[in-house]
Residue frames relative to the residue before (quaternion, step in Angstrom):
aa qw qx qy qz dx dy dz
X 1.0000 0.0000 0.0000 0.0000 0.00 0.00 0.00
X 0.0566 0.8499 -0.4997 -0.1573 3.84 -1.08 0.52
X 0.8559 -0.4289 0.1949 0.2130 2.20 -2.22 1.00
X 0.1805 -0.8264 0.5313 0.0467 3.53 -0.79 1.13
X 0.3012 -0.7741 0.5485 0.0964 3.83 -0.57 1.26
X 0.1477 0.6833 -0.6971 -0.1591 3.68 -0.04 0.31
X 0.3444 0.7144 -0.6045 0.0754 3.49 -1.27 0.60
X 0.3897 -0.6056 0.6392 0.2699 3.68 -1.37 0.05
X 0.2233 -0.7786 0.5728 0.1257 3.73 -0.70 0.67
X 0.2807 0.4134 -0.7425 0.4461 3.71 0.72 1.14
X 0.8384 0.3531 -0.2125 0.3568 3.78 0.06 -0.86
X 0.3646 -0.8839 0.2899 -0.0413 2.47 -1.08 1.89
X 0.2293 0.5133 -0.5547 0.6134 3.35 1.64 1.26
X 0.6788 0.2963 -0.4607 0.4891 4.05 -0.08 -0.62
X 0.6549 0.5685 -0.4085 0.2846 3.97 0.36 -0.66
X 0.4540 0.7204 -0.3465 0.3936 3.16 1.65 -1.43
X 0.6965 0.6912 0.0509 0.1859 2.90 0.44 -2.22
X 0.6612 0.4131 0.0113 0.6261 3.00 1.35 -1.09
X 0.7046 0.4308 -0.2572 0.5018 3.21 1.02 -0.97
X 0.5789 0.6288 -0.2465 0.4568 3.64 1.39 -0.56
X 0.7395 0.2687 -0.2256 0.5745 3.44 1.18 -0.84
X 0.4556 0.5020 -0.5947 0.4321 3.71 0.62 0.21
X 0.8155 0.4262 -0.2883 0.2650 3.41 0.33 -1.29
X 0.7931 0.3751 -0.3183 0.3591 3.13 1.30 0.13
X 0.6716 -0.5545 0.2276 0.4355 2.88 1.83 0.80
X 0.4020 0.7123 -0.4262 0.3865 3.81 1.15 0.15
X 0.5299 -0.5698 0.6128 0.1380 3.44 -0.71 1.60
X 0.1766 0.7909 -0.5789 0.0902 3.77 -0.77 0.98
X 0.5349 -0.4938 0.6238 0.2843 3.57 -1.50 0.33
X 0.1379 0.6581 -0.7183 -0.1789 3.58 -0.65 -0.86
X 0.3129 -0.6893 0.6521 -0.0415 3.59 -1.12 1.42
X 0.0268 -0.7567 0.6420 0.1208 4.30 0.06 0.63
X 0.1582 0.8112 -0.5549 -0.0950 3.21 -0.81 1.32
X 0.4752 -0.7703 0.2987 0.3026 3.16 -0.89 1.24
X 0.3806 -0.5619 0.6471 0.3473 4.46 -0.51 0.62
X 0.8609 0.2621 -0.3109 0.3057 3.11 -1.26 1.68
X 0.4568 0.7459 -0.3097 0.3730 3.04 2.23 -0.94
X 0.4759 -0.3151 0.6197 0.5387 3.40 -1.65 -0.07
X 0.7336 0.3766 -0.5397 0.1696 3.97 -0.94 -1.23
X 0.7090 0.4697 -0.3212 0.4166 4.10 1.22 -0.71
X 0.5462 0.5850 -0.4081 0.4393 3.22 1.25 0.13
X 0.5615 0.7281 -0.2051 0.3354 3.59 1.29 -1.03
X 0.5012 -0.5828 0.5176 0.3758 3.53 -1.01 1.23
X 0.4410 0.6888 -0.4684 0.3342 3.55 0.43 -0.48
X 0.6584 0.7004 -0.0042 0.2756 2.68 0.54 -2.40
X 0.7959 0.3439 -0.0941 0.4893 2.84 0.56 -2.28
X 0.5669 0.5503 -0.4175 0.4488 3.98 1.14 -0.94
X 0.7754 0.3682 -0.3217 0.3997 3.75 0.72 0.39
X 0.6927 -0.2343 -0.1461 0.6663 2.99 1.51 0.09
X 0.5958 -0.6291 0.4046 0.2924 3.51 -0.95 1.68
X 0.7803 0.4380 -0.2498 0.3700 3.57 0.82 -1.60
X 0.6696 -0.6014 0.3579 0.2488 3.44 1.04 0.37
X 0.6905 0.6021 -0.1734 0.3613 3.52 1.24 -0.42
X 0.1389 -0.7570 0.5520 0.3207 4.04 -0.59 0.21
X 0.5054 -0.0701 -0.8071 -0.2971 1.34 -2.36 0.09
X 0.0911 -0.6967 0.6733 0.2302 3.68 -1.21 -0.19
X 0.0838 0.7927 -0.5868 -0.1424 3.23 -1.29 0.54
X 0.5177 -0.7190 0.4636 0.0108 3.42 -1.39 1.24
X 0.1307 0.7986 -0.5767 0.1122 3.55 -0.20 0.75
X 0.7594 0.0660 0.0958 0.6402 3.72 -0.04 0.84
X 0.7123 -0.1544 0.5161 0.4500 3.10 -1.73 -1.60
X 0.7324 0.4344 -0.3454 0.3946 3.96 0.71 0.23
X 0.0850 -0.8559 0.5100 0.0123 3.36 -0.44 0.83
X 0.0076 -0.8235 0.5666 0.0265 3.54 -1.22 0.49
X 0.2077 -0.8843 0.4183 0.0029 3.14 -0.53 1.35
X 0.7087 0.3037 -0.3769 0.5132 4.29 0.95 0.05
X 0.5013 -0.7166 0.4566 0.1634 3.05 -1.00 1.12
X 0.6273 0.5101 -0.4661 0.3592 3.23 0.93 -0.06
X 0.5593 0.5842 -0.4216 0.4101 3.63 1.49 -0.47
X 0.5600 0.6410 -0.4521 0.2667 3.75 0.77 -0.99
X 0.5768 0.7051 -0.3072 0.2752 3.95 0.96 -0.47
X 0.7058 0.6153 0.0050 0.3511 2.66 1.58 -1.74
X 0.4268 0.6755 -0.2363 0.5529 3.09 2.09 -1.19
């Protein structure tokens, strides 16, 4: 299964992100969500991250949702 990025690249936790898995070569999705949209408003949405915010990334059944943690990984 791959790795899904949901993020908006004005924001720079989702840029971080992105920039973190290119550099290490990680096969990605890239999901453009839009700040204000119906899709970040969505239970969907929110069942991946409660606080509403990107970046989120999706692997399977595991999700992570603060961008500062995605470096660290």
């Amino acid at each position: 299964m791959a790795i899904t990025l949901y993020a908006n690249m004005v924001s720079q936790p989702s840029r971080a992100v992105a920039w973190v898995l290119q550099a290490k070569g990680v096969d990605y999705e890239h999901v453009e969500v839009e700040f204000g949209g119906d899709f970040i408003k969505s239970d969907e949405f929110r069942a991946m991250n409660p606080n509403g915010f990107v970046p989120v990334l999706k692997d399977g059944d595991f999700t992570l949702f603060e961008g500062y943690v995605f470096p660290m990984r």
